[in-house]
C-alpha positions as CSV (number, residue, x, y, z in Angstrom):
1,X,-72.5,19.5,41.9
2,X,-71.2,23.0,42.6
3,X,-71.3,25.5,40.0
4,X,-67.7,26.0,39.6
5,X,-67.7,22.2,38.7
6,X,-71.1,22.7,36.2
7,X,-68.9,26.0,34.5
8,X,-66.3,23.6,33.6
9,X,-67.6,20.8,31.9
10,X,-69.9,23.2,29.8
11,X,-66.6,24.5,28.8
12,X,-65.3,20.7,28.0
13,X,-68.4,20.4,26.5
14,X,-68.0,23.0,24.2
15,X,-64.3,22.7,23.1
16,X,-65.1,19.0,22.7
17,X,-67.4,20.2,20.1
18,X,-64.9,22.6,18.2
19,X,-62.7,19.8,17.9
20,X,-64.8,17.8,16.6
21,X,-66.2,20.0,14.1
22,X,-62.3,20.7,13.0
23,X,-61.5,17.2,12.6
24,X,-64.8,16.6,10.2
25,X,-64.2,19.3,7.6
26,X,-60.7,17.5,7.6
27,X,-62.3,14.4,6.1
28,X,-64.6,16.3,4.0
29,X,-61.4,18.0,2.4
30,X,-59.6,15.0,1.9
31,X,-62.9,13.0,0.0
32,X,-63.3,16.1,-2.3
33,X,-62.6,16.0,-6.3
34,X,-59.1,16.8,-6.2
35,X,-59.6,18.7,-9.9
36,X,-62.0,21.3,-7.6
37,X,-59.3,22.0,-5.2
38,X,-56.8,22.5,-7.6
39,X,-58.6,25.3,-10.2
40,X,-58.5,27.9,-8.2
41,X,-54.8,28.3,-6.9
42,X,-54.0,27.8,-10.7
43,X,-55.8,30.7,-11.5
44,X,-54.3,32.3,-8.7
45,X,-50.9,31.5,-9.7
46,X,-51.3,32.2,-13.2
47,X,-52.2,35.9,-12.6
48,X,-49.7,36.5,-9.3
49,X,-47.1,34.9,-12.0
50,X,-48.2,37.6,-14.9
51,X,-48.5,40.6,-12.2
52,X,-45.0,39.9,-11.0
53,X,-43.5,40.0,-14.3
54,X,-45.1,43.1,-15.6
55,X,-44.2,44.4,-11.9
56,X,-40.5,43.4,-12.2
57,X,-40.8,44.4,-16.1
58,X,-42.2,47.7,-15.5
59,X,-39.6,48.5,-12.4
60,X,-36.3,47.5,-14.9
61,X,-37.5,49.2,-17.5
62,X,-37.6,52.7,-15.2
63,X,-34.2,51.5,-14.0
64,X,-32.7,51.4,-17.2
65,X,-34.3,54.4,-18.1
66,X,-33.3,56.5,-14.6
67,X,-29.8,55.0,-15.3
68,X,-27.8,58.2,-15.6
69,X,-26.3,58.5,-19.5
70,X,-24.5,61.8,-20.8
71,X,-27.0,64.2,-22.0
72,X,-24.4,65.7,-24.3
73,X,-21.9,64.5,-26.3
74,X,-18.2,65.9,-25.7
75,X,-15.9,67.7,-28.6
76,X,-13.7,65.1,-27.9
77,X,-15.7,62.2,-28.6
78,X,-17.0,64.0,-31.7
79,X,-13.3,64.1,-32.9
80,X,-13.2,60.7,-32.3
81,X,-15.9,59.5,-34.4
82,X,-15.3,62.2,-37.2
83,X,-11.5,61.0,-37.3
84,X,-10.1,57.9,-35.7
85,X,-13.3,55.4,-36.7
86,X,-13.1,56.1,-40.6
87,X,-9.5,55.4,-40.4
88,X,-9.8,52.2,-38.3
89,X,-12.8,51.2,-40.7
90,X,-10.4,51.7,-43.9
91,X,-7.8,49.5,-41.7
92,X,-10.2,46.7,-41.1
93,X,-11.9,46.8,-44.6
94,X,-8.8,46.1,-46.2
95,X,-7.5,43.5,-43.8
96,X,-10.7,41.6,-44.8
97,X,-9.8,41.5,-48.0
98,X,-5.8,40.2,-47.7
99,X,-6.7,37.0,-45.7
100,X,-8.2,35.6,-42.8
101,X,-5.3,35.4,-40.2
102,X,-4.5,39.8,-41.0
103,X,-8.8,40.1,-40.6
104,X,-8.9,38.1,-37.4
105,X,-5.8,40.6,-35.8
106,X,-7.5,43.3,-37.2
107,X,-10.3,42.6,-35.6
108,X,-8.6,42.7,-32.2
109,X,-7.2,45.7,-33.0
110,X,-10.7,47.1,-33.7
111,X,-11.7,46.1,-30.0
112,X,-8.8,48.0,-28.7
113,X,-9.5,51.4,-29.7
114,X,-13.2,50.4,-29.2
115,X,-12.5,49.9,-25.8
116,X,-9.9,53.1,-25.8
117,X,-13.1,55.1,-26.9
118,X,-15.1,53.5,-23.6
119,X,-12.1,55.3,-22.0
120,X,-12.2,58.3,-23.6
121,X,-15.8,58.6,-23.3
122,X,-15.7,57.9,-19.6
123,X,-12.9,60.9,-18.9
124,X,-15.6,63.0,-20.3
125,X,-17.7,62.0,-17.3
126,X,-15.6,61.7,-15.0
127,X,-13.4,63.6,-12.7
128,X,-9.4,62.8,-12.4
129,X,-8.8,60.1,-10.4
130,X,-6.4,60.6,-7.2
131,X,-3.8,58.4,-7.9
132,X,-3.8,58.9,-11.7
133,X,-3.0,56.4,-13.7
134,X,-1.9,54.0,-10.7
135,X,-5.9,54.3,-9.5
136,X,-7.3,50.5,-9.0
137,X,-10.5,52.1,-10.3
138,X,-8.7,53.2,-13.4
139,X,-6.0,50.0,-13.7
140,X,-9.7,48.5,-13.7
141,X,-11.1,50.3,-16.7
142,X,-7.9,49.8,-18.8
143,X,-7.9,46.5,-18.3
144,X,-10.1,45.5,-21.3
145,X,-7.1,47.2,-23.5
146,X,-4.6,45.7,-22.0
147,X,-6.1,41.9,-22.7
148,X,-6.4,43.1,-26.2
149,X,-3.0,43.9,-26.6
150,X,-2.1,41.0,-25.5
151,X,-4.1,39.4,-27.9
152,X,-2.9,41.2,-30.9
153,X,0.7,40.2,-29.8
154,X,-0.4,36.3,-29.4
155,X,-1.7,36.2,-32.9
156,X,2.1,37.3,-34.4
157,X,4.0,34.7,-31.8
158,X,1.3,31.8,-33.1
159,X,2.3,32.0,-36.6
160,X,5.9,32.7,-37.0
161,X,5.7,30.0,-39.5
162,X,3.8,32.3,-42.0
163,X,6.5,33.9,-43.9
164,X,4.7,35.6,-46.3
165,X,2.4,37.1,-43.6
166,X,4.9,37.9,-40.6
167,X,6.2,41.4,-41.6
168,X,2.4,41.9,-41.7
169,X,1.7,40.8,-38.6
170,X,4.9,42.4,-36.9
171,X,3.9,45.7,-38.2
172,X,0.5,45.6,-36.6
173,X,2.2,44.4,-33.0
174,X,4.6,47.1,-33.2
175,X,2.1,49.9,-33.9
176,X,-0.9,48.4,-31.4
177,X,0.9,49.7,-28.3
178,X,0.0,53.2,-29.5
179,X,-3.6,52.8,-27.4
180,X,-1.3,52.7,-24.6
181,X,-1.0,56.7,-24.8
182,X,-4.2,56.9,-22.1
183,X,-1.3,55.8,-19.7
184,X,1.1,58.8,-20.7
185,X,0.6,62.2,-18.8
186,X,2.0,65.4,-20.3
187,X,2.4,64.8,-24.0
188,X,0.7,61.4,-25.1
189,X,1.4,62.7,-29.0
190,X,5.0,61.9,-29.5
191,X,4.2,58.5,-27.5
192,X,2.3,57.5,-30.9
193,X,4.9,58.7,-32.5
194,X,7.4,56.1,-31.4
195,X,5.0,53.3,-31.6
196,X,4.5,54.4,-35.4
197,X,8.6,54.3,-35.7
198,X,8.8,50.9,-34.9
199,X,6.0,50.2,-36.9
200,X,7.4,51.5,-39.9
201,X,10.7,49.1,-40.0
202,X,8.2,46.6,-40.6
203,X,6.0,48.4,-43.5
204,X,9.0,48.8,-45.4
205,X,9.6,45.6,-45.4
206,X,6.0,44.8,-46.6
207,X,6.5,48.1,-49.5
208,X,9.4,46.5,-50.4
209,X,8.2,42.9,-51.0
210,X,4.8,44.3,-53.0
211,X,6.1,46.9,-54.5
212,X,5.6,44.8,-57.7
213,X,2.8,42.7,-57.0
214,X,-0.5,43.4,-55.2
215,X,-1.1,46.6,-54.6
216,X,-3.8,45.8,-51.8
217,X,-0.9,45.1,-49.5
218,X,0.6,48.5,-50.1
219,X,-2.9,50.1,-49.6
220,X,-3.4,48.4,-46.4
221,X,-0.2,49.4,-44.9
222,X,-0.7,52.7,-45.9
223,X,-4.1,53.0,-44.0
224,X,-2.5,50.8,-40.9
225,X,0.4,54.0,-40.4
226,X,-2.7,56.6,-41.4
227,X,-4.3,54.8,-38.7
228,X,-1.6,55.8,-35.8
229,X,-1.3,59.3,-37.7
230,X,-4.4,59.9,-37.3
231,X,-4.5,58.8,-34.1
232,X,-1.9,61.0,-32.7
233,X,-3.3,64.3,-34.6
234,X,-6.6,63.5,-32.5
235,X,-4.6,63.1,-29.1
236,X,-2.6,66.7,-29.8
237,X,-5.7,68.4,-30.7
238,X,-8.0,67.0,-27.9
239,X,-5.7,65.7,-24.9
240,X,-2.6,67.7,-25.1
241,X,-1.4,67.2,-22.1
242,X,-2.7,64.0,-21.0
243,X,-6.2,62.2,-21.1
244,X,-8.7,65.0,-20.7
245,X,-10.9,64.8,-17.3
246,X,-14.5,66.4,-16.5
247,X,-13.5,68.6,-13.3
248,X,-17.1,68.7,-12.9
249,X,-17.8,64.9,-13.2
250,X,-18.6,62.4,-11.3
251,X,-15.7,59.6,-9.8
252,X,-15.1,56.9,-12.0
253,X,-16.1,54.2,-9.4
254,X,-19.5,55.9,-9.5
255,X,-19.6,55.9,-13.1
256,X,-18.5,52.3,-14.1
257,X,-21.1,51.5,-11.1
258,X,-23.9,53.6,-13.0
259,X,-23.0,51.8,-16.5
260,X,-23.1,48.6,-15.0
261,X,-26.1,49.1,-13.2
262,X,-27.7,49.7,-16.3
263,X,-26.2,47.7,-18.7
264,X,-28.3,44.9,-15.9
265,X,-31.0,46.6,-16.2
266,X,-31.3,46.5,-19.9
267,X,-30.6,42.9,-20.2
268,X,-32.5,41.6,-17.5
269,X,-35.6,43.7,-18.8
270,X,-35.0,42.7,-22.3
271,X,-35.1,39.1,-21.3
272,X,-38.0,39.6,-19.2
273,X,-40.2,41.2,-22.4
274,X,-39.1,38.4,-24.9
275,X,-39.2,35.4,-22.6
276,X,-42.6,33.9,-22.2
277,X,-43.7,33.2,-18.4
278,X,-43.2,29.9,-17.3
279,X,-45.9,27.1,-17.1
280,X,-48.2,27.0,-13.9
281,X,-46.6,25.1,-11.1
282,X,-48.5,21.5,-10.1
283,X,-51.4,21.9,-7.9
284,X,-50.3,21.1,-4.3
285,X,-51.5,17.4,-2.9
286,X,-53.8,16.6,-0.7
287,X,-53.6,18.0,2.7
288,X,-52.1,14.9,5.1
289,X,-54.3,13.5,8.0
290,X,-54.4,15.1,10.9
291,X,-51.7,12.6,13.2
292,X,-53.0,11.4,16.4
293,X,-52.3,13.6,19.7
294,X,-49.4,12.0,22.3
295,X,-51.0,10.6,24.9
296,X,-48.6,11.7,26.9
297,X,-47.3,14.9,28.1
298,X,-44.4,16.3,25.8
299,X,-40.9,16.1,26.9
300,X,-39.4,19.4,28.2
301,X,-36.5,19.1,26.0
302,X,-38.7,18.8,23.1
303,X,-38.3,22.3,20.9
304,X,-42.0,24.2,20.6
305,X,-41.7,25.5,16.8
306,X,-43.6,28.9,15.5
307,X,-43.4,32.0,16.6
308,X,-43.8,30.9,20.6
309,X,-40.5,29.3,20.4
310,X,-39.4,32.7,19.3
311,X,-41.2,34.7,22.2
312,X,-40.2,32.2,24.5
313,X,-36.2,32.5,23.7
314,X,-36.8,36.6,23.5
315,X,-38.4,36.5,27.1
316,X,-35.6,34.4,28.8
317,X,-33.7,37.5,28.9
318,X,-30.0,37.7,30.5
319,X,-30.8,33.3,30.4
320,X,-30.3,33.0,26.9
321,X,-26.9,32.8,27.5
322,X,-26.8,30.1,29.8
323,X,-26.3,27.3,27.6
324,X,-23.6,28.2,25.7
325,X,-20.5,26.5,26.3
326,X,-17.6,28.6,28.5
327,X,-14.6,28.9,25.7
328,X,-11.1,29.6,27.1
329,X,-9.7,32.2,25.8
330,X,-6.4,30.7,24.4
331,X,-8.4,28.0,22.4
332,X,-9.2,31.3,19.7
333,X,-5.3,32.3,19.4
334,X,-4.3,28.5,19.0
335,X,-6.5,28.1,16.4
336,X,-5.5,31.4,14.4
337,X,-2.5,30.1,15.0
338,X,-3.1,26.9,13.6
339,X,-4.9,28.6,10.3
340,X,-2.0,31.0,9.8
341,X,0.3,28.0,9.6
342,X,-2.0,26.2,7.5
343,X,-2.3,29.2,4.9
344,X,0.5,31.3,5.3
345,X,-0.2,35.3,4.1
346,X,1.5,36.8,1.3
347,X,2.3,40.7,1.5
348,X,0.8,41.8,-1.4
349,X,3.1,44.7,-3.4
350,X,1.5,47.2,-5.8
351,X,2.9,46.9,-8.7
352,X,3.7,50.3,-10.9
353,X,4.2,48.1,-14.5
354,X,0.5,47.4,-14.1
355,X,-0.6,50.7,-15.3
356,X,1.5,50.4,-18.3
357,X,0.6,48.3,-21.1
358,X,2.8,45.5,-21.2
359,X,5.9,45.5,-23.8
360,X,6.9,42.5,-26.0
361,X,9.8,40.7,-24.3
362,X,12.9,40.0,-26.7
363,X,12.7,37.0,-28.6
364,X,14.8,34.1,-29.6
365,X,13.6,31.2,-31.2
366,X,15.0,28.2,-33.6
367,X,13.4,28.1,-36.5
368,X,14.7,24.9,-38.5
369,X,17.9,25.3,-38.5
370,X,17.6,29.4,-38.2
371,X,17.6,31.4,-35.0
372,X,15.6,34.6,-34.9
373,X,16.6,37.0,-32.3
374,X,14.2,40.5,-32.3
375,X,13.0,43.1,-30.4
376,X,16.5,44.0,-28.1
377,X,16.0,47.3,-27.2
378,X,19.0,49.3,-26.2
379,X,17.8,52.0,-23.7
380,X,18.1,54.6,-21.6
381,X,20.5,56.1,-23.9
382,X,22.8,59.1,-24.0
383,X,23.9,61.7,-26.1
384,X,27.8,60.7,-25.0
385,X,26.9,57.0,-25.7
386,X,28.6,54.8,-28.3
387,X,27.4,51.8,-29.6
388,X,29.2,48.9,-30.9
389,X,27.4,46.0,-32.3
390,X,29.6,42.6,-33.4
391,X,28.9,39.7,-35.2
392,X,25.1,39.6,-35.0
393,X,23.1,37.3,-37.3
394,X,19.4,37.9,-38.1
395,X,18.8,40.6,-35.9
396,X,16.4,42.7,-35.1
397,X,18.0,46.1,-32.7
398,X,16.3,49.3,-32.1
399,X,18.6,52.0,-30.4
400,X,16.1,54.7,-28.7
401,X,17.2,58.4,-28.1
402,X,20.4,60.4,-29.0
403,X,23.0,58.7,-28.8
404,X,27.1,59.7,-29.9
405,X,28.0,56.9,-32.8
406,X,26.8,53.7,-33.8
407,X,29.0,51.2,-35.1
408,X,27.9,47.4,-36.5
409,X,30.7,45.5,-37.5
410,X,30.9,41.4,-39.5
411,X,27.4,41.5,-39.1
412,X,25.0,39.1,-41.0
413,X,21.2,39.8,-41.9
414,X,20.6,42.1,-39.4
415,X,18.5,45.0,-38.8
416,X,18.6,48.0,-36.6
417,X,16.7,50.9,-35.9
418,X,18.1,54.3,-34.8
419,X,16.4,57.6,-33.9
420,X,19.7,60.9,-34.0
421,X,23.3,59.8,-34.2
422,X,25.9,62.9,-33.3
423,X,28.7,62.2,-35.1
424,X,28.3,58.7,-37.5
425,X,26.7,55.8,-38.1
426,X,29.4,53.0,-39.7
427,X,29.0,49.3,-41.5
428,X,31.7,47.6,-41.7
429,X,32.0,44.2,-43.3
430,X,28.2,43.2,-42.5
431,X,25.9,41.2,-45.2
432,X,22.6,42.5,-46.1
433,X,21.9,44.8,-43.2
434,X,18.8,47.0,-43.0
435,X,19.6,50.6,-41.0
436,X,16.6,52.8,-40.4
437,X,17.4,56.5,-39.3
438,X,13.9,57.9,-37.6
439,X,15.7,61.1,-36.4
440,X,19.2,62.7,-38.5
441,X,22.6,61.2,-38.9
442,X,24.9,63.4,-40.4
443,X,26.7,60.6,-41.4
444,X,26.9,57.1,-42.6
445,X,30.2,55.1,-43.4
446,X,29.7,51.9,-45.4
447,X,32.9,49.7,-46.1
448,X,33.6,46.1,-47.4
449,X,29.6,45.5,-46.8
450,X,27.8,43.5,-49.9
451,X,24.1,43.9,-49.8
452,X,22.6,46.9,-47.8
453,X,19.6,49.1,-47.5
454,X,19.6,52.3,-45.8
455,X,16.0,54.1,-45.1
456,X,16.5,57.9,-44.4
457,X,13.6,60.2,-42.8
458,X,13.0,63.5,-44.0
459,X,15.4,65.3,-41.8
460,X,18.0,63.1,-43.1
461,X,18.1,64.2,-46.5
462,X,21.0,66.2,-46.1
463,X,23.0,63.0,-44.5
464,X,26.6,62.1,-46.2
465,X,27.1,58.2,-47.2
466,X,30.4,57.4,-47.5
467,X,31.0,53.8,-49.5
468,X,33.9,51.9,-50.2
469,X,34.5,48.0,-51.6
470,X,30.4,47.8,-51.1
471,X,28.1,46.4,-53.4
472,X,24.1,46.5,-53.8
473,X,23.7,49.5,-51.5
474,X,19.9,51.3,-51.6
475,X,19.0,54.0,-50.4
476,X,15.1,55.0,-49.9
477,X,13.8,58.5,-49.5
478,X,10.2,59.5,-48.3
479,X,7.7,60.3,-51.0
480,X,6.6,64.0,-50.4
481,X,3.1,64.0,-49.6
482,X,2.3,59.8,-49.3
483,X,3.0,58.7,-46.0
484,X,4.8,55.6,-45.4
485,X,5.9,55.7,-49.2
486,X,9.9,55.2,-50.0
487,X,11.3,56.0,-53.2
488,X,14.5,53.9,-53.6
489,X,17.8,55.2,-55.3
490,X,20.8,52.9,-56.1
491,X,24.3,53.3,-55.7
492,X,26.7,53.4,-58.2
493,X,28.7,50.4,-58.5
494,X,30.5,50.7,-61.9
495,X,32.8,53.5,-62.4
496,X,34.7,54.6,-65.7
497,X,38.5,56.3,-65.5
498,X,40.0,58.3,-68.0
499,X,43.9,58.9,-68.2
500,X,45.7,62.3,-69.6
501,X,48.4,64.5,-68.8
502,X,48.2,67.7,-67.4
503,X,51.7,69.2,-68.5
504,X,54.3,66.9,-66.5
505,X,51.8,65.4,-64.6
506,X,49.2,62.5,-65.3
507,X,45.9,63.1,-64.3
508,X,42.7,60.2,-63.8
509,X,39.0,61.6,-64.5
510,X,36.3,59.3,-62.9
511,X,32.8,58.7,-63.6
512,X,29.9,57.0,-62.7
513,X,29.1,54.8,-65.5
514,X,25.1,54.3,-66.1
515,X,23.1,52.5,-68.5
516,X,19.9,53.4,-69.8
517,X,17.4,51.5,-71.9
């Protein structure tokens, strides 16, 4: 035998001998106590289980603590907090105590300027975005406001039955837009201002009905109109001209990135520290028997799996691509084609209203046998305007800006609110109407009305009511120094004539007839 022949069966020989030593620690494996093999990857897992979770512990905890946070706290949020929150907590406090239905809006109305705060809070950070208001970073961030909003409103529409609650509930929805005045650039203030108006057409009605009764009611209105007062003395103080920006902040993508970032962190490492690590996964079985080699050689379609079926793919080079399938190229257009058919595209249009809080649509409803029309809102106005209003019954009309004359004629339980008349405001054969004057009328003609009551601001004072064949006319004055306070004066109805002569002539002295006692 040649020695090339005895070199290579001592080199059968010997992998023979490896093989067979591999194959007989595989049956002394698989006859050992199972309980032996499985101790020590328990251990094992137990501590690679503790170790991860102080590691991933350890590395939130730094994350939450690197999150950035402002070091100092603005002059703006101080106002805040010294002026708007004890206010809102008076609000809240006392809707608590009139019933469940005013506690749960009031409560809404507590998230809004919560989330008005987050907004404030964030300017302070922040730099101006580009687009303003219309940013879809910023139309992001108002978004929580908006959904309460909406949420205050709901809570009025769902129980229109409650009569004894709705002025209350009105008043709150009229006055909530006022959070709206992050939206308004140049002069926010008078913005709040409006929002209060309309409010207070609704607070007089609640004075009015517990101005005898419980005084809680008149205490709670009272804070809900300090409330917006409050809130636009802030806004002139601290954002005169608009919400007030950090020229030398950061953007307010970055920002709400950073506070979500670590509002992550926080939880996830707060849950990591009070959650107790999991049991130990089950020991894994029993390695299988080693399966018998082909006898054969191995097809050459058959795929070779590891890491040489990657090396093997990597060396083929340029070859790779030689088993892919040649795709003609109009089989790609025919099937975007087919796709835009399928699922046709829709030009999406940027819409300006959704920077702006949404308003309250008019409403008309059929209550019984009742209807209830509110909320039409005649505007723009001018000062050459004149507005006639016929035949209108349970109404509820605001008339915004300066308009020439306002005239409501055979009109039946309605209300209207006005803000400056030029020349007059006249009621002609109407039944218990309500006219509000926000701004100054310098005059007010009431004839052939039975049942009226006439609410004058304080640059009204020096108005002239004219009133002929009318009966139960009020008129309410504010209360110097108490905000949202009327004080209500009646009008004469009984009148007492005396008769005499004056030479030739016959003369008639008339009084006003009162009664005291």
């Amino acid at each position: 035998m040649s020695s090339t022949g005895v070199g290579n069966l001592q080199t059968l020989i010997k992998r023979l001998e490896a093989a067979t030593s591999r194959l007989e620690d595989i049956a002394m494996y698989q006859n050992s106590d199972p309980q032996s093999t499985r101790s020590a990857p328990s251990m094992s897992t137990d501590s690679t289980q503790s170790s991860m979770q102080q590691t991933e512990g350890g590395a939130l905890a730094s994350q939450a603590q690197q999150a950035p946070t402002p070091n100092v706290k603005e002059p703006a949020l101080d106002a805040w907090d010294t002026s708007v929150v004890p206010a809102l907590s008076q609000f809240v406090q006392l809707s608590d105590s009139i019933g469940p239905l005013i506690a749960q809006q009031a409560a809404m109305v507590h998230d809004a300027f919560q989330h008005t705060r987050k907004v404030v809070e964030a300017a302070a950070n922040c730099t101006k975005p580009a687009q303003g208001a219309a940013d879809p970073a910023f139309v992001q961030f108002v978004a929580p406001i908006q959904a309460d909003v909406q949420r205050v409103l709901a809570v009025r529409e769902q129980n229109r039955a409650e009569k004894q609650l709705f002025d209350h509930l009105s008043m709150v929805s009229e006055g909530i837009p006022a959070v709206g005045w992050i939206l308004v650039e140049n002069s926010p203030a008078p913005y709040i201002n409006d929002t209060k108006d309309g409010a207070q057409f609704y607070a007089n009605r609640v004075l009015k009905q517990y101005k005898d009764g419980n005084q809680t009611h008149l205490e709670w209105v009272r804070a809900f109109l300090s409330l917006l007062t409050t809130l636009a003395t802030y806004v002139k103080s601290c954002h005169t001209t608009g919400l007030a920006w950090n020229p030398q902040g950061v953007s307010l993508q970055q920002y709400a990135n950073q506070q979500s970032s670590a509002q992550d962190a926080q939880a996830k490492g707060a849950m990591s520290s009070s959650v107790p690590p999991p049991p130990p996964p089950p020991a894994p079985p029993a390695a299988p028997a080693a399966p018998a080699l082909p006898s054969g050689p191995l097809p050459s379609s058959a795929p070779i799996g590891g890491m040489d079926a990657v090396f093997g793919q990597i060396n083929q080079g340029e070859n790779i691509t030689q088993t892919l399938r040649h795709v003609d190229k109009s089989q790609p257009l025919s099937k975007s084609a087919d796709l835009k058919k399928q699922v046709p595209s829709k030009k999406v249009v940027p819409s300006s209203e959704s920077t702006k809080l949404s308003k309250k649509a008019p409403s008309k409803t059929l209550d019984g046998n009742k209807w209830t029309i509110e909320t039409i809102v005649v505007e723009p106005t001018e000062i050459n305007h004149t507005i006639n209003i016929f035949a209108c019954d349970n109404c509820v009309i605001e008339v915004k800006g300066k308009v020439n004359a306002v005239s409501l004629v055979s009109c039946k339980k309605t209300s209207i609110l006005i803000d400056s008349v030029v020349s007059s405001l006249e009621i002609t054969r109407c039944q218990s109407f309500t006219a509000q004057i926000t701004g100054f009328t310098p005059t007010i003609l009431v004839d052939n009305t039975d049942g009226g009551q006439v609410y004058l601001s304080e640059e009204s004072l020096s108005s002239q009511l004219t009133a002929s064949k009318s009966s139960a006319l009020n008129v309410s004055v504010p209360v110097v120094g108490v905000p949202g306070e009327y004080e209500e004066l009646a009008l004469p109805e009984q009148l007492m004539h005396t008769f005499g002569r004056k030479g030739d002539s016959a003369t008639c002295a008339t009084k006003v007839v009162q009664h005291f006692g």
